[in-house]
VEXVEX-68676 format. One record per residue: x, y, z of N, C-alpha, C, CB in turn. Coordinates in pm, whole numbers, padded with zeros to 5 digits, always signed. Glycine has a CB too. Layout:
! residues N
XYZXYZXYZXYZ ...
***
This chain:
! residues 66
+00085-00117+00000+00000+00000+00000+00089+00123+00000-00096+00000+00122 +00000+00227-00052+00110+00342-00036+00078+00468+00096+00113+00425-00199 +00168+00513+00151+00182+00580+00230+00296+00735+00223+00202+00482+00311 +00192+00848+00247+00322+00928+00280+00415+00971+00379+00308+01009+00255 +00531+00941+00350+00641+00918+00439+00765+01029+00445+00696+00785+00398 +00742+01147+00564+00818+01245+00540+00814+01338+00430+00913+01201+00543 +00684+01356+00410+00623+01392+00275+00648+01328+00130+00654+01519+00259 +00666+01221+00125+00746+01139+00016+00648+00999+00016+00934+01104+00067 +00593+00968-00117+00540+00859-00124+00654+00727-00071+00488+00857-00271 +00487+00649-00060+00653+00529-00010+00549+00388-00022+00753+00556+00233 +00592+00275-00054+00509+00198-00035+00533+00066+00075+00483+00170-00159 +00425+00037+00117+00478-00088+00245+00401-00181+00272+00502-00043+00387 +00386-00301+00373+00319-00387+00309+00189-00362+00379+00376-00525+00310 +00096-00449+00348-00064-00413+00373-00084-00403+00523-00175-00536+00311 -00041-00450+00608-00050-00487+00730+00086-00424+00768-00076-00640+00752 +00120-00318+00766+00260-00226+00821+00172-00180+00954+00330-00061+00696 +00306-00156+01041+00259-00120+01178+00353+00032+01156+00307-00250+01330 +00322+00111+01266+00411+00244+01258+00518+00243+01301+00369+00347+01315 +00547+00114+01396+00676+00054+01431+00798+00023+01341+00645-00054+01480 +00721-00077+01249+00794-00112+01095+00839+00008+01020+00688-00188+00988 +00786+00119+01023+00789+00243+00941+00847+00265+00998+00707+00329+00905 +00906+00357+01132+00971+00425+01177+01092+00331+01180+00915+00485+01284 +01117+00193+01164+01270+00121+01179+01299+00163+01018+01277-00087+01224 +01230+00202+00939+01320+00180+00763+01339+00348+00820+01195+00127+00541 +01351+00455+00877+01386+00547+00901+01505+00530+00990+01292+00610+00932 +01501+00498+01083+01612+00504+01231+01622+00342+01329+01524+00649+01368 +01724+00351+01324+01721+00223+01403+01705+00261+01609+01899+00133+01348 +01747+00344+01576+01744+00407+01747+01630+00510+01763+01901+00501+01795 +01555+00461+01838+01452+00534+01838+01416+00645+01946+01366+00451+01830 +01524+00616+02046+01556+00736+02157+01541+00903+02085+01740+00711+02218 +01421+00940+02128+01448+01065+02093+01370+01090+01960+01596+01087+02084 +01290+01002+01933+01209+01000+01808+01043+00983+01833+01265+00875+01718 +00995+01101+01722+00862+01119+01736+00786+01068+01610+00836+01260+01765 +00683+01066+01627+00584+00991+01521+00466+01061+01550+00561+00821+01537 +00369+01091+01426+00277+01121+01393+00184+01063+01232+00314+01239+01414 +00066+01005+01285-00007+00989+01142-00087+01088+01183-00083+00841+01089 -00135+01122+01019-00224+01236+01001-00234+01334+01077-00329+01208+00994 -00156+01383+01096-00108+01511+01148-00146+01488+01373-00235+01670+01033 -00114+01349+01395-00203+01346+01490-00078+01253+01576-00370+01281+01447 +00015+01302+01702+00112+01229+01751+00063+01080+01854+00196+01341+01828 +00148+00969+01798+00109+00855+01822+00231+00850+01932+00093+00750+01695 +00197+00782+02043+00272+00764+02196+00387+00636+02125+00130+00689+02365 +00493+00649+02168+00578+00572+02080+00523+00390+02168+00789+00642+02098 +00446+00409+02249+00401+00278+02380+00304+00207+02265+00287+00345+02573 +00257+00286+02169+00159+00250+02085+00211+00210+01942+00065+00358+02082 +00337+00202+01923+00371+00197+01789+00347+00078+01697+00494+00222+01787 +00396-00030+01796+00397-00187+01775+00287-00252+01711+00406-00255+01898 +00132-00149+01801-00009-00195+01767-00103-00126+01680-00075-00205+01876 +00009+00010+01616-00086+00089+01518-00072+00066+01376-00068+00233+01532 -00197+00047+01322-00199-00009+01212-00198+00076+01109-00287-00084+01207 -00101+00083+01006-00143+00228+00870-00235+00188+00786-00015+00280+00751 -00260+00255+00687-00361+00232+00618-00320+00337+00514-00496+00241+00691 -00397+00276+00370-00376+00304+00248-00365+00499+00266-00510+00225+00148 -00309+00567+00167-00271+00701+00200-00237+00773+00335-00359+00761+00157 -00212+00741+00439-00209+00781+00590-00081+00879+00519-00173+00638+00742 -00048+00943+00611+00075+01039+00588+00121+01002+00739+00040+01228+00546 +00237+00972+00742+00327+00970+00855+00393+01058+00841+00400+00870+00879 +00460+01114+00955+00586+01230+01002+00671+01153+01069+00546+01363+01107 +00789+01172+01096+00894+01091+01190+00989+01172+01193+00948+00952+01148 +01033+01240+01308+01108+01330+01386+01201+01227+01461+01014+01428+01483 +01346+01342+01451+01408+01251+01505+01527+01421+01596+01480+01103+01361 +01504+01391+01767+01598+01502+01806+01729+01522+01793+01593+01517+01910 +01799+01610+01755+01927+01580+01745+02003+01701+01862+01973+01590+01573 +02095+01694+01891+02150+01744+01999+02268+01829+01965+02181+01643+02087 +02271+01970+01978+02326+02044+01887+02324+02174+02000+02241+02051+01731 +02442+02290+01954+02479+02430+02060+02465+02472+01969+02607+02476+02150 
***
């Protein structure tokens, strides 16, 4: 299915979790945020949220910088 990903089409499989999505981004997830549809998902919830055809994901990631 397709999904937008960081504003960028992307496609993944039918049954993708937001978990799966956010690992093809970052493997360390300390410090990383997630949002579908403009709407922030608790990272406690990632494992069990299910995407769906066009969803738009965001995935933030903090970086530590002076």
């Amino acid at each position: 299915m397709k999904i937008q990903l960081n504003g960028n089409s992307h496609d993944v499989d039918a049954n993708a979790t937001l978990e799966q999505v956010v690992a093809l981004i970052t493997a360390d997830t300390a410090g990383t945020a997630a949002a579908v549809n403009e709407e922030v998902v608790p990272k406690a919830n990632w494992a069990q949220y299910s995407l769906h055809e066009g969803d738009a994901v965001e995935i933030l990631t903090a970086v530590q910088g002076g």
